[in-house]
C-alpha positions as CSV (number, residue, x, y, z in Angstrom):
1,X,-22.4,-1.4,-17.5
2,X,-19.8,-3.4,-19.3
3,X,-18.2,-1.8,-22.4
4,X,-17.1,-5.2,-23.7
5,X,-19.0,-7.9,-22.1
6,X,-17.6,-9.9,-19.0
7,X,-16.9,-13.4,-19.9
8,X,-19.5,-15.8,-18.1
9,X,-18.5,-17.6,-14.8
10,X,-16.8,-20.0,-16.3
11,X,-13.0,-21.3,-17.5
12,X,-11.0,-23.5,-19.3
13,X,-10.8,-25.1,-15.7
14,X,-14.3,-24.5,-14.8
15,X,-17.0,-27.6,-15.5
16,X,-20.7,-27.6,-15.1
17,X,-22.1,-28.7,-11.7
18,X,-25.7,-30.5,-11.4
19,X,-28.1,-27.8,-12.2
20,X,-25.4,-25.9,-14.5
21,X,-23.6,-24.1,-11.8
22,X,-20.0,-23.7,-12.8
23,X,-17.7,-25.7,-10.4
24,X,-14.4,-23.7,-10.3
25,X,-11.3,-25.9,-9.7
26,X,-9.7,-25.1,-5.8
27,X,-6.4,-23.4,-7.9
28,X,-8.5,-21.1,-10.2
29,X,-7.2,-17.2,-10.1
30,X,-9.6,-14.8,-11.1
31,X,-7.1,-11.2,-12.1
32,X,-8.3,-7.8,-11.7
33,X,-6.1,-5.6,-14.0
34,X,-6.8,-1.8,-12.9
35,X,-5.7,0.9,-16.2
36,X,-5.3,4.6,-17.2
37,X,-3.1,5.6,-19.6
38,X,-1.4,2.2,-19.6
39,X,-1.7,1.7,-23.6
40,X,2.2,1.4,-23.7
41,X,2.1,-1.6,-21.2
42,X,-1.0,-2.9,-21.3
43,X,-1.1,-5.6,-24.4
44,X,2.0,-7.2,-22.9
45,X,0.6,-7.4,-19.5
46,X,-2.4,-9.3,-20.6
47,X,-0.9,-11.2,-23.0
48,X,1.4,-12.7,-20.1
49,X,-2.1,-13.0,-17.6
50,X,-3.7,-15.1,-20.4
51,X,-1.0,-17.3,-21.0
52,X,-0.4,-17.6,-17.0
53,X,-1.3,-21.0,-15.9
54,X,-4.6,-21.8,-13.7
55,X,-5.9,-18.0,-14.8
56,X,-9.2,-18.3,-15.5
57,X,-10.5,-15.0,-15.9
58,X,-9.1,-11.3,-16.4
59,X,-11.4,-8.4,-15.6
60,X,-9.9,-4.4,-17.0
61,X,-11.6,-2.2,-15.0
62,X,-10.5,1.5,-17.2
63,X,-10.3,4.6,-15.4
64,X,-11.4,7.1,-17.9
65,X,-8.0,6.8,-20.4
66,X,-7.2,9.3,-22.1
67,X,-5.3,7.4,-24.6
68,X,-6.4,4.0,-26.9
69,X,-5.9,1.7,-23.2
70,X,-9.6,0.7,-23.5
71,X,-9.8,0.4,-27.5
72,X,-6.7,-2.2,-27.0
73,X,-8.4,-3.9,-24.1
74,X,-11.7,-4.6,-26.0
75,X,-9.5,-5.5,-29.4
76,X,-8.2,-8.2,-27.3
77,X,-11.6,-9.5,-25.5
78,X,-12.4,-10.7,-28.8
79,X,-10.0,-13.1,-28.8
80,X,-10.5,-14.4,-25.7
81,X,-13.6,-14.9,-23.3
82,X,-11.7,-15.2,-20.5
83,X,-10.9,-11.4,-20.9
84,X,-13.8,-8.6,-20.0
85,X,-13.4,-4.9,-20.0
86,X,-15.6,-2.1,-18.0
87,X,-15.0,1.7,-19.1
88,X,-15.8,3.6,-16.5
89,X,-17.0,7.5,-17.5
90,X,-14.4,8.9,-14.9
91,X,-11.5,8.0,-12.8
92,X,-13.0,6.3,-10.2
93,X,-9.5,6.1,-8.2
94,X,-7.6,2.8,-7.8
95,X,-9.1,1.1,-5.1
96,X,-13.1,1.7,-6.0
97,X,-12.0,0.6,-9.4
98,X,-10.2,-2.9,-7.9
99,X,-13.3,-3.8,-5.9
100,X,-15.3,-2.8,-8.8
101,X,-13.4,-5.9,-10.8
102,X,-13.8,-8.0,-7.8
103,X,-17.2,-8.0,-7.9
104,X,-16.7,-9.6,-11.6
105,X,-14.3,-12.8,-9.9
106,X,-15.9,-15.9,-8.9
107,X,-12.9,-17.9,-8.7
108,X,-11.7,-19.2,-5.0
109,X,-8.4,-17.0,-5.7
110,X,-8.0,-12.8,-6.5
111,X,-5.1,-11.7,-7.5
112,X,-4.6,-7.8,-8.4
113,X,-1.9,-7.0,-10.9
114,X,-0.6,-3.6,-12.3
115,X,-1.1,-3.2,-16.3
116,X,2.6,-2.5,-16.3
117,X,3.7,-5.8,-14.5
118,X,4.4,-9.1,-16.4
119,X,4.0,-12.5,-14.9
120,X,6.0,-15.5,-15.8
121,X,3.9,-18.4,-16.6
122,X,4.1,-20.2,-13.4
123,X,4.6,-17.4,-10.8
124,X,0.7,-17.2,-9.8
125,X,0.3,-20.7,-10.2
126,X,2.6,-21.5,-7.7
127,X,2.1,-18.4,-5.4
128,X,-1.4,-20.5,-4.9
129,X,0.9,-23.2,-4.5
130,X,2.2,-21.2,-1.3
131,X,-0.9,-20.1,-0.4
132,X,-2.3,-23.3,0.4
133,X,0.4,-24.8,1.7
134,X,0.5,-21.9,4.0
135,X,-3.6,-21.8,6.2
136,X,-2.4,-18.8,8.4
137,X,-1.5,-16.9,4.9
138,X,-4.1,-14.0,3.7
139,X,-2.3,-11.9,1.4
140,X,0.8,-12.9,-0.8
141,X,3.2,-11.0,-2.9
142,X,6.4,-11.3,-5.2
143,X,9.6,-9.9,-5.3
144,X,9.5,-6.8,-7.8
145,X,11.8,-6.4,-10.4
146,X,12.7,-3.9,-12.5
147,X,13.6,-4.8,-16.7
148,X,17.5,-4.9,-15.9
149,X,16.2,-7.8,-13.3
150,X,17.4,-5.1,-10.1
151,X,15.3,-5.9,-7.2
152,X,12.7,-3.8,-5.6
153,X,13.2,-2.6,-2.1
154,X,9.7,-1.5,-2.3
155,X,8.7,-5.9,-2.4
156,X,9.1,-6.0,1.1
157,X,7.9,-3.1,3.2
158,X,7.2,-2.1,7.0
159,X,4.3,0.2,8.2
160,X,5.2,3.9,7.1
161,X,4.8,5.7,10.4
162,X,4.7,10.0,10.3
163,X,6.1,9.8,13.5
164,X,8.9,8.0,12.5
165,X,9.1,9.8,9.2
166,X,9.6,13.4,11.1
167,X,12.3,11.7,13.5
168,X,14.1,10.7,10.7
169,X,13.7,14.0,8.6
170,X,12.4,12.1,5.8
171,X,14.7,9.0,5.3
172,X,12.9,6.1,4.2
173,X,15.2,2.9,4.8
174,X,13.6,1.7,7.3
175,X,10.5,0.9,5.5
176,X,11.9,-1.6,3.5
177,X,12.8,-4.8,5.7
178,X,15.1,-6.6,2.5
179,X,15.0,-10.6,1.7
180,X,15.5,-12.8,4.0
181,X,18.2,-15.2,1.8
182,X,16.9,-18.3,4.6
183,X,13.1,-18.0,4.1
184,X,11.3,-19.5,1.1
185,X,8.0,-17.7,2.4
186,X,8.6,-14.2,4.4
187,X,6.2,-12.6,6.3
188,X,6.3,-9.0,6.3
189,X,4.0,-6.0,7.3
190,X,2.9,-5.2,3.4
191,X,4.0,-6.2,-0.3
192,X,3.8,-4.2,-3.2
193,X,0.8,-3.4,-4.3
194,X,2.0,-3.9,-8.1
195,X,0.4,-7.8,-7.3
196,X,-1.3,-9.0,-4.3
197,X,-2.8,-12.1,-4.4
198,X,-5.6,-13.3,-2.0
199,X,-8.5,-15.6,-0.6
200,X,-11.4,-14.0,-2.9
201,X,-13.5,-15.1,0.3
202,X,-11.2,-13.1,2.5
203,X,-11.2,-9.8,0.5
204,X,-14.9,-9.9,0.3
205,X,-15.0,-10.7,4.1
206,X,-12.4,-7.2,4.8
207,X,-15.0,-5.2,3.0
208,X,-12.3,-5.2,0.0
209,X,-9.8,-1.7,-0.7
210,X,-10.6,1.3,1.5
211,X,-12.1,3.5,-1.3
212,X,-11.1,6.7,0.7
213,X,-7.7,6.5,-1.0
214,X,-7.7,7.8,-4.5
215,X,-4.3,6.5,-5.3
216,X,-1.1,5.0,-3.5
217,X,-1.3,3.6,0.2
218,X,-4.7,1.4,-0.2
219,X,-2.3,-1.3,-0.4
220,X,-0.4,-1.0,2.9
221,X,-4.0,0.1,4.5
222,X,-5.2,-4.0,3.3
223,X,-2.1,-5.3,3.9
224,X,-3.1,-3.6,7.6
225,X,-6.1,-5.0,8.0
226,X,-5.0,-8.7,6.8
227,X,-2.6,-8.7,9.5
228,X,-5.7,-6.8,12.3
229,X,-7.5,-9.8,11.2
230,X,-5.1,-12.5,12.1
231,X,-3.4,-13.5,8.6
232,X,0.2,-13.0,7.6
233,X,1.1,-11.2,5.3
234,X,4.1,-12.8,3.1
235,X,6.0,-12.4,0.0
236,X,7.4,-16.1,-1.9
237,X,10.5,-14.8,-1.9
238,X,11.4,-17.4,-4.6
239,X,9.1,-15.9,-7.0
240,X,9.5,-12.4,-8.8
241,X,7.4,-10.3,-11.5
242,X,8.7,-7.7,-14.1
243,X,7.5,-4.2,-12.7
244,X,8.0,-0.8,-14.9
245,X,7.1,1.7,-12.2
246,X,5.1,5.0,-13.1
247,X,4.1,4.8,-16.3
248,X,0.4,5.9,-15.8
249,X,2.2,8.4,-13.0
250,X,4.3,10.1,-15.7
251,X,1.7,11.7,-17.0
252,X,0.6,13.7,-14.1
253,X,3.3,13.4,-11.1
254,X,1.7,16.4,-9.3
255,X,-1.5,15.1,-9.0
256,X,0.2,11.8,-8.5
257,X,2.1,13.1,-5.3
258,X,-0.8,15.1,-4.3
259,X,-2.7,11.4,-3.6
260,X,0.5,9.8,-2.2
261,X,0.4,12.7,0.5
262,X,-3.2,12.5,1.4
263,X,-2.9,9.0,1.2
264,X,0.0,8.9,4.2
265,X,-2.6,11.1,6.0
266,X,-5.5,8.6,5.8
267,X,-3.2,6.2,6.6
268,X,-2.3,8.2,9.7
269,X,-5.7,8.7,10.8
270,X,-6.9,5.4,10.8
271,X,-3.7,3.7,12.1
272,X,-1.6,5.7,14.2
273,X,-3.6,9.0,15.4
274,X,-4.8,7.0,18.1
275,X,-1.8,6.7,19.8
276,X,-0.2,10.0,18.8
277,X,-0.2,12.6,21.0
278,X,-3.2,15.6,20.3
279,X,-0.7,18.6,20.4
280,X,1.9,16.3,17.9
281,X,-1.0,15.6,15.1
282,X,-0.8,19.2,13.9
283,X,3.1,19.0,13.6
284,X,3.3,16.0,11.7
285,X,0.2,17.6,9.8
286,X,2.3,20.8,8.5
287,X,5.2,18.6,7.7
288,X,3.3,16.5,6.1
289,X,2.3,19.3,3.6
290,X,5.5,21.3,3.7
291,X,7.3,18.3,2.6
292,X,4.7,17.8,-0.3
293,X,5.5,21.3,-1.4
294,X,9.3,21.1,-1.4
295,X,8.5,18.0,-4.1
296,X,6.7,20.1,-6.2
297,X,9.0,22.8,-6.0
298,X,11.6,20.0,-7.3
299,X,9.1,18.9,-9.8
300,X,8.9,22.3,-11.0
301,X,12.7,23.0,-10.9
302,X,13.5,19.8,-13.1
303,X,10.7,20.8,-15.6
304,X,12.5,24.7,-16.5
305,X,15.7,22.8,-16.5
306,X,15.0,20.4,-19.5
């Protein structure tokens, strides 16, 4: 149950159809803003949603906060119906907790942002604008940006592969593809999961996130499965959100990388164990874990140090 009540299914762009059913506009966005431990980011996020042209409705799904996230959250539902919040008694990981917010939108458009990205007024508005200008387009993302306005490489991303990942001892530059300075619209094989905006028709039709993932990869496994259902994936390459990385992750960047790992491995058994051969799996399996202990060994090392 609601700890704050939703707002009802309707919008400042939202009118009453015969018989009193709301009759959203074609450009309305419906946001789903996941939290935990966001209370340093999350005001400002929402206070940029709500002021975000063609939003009608922001739904804060809280993961069990430990800190004052939620009692900020429901401070500012009073304010403004547009804005609901659900507490949930534990943390439900981020995927369950983004289709749990979905269920809440009604609006032709979903978009799902991080509570520690902030959206200029027009950049959803006009990612819609893209959208719809685009038919073959089921997923759409922004170029990230850090607060010193640096770039991302993370905006624009290729399938992670193990295979390739042990063949390269580690190196990750190929997983980033860069901008393409000559395309106004770019398709890619996944975005950043910090925003994703989408079809609300299509995420419902994909079953929504994979809930097997507790944290990190979910979005390059529905990125995956837009593409395996024959929509691009793209990024508006013209359009860009502020994005403070890790500030929930700070808190816990163990358990953190203990998710990112398991995550790869999911990833790996849905998408590329197929086609990997038997004897290899267990390889790329130890590797896997061996690398996940050298981080926390690093973790640990930077922690005695100061």
């Amino acid at each position: 149950m609601p700890d704050f009540p939703l707002p009802p299914l309707t919008g400042e762009h939202a009118t009453p159809a015969p018989g009193g059913v709301p009759d959203f506009g074609a450009r309305d966005i419906g946001v789903v803003v996941v939290t935990y431990a966001s209370a340093a980011t999350i005001e400002r996020c929402l206070a940029a949603l709500l002021a975000a042209r063609d939003v009608a409705r922001v739904v804060v799904i809280d993961n069990a906060s430990p800190d004052d996230t939620a009692d900020i959250v429901a401070r500012l539902c009073r304010r403004d119906p547009r804005l609901g919040l659900v507490r949930n008694p534990d943390n439900r990981g981020f995927g369950a907790a983004c289709n749990q917010g979905a269920t809440a939108i009604a609006q032709p458009w979903v978009v799902f942002v991080n509570p520690d990205a902030f959206v200029n007024r027009d950049t959803l508005a006009r990612l819609v604008d893209c959208a719809m200008a685009r038919p073959g387009a089921g997923l759409l993302g922004v170029e990230q940006r850090d607060e010193r306005g640096e770039p991302d490489p993370a905006s624009r991303r290729a399938d992670p592969s193990l295979r390739e990942q042990l063949l390269s001892l580690g190196k990750r530059e190929h997983l980033f593809l860069g901008k393409d300075p000559a395309l106004a619209v770019q398709p890619v094989d996944a975005v950043s999961g910090a925003l994703m905006l989408l079809p609300t028709v299509l995420f419902v039709r994909l079953g929504g996130f994979d809930e097997g993932y507790r944290l990190h990869a979910e979005d390059l496994d529905l990125c995956r499965r837009v593409r395996d259902a024959g929509y691009e994936v793209v990024v508006a390459n013209q359009l860009w959100v502020t994005h403070v990385r890790g500030v929930s992750s700070r808190r816990r960047p163990a358990w953190v990388e203990l998710q990112k790992h398991r995550g790869l491995w999911r990833y790996f058994r849905k998408f590329e164990a197929a086609t990997t051969p038997a004897l290899l799996q267990p390889v790329l399996f130890a590797a896997l874990w061996a690398h996940f202990a050298a981080v926390l060994a690093r973790q640990l090392w930077q922690r005695l140090r100061g």
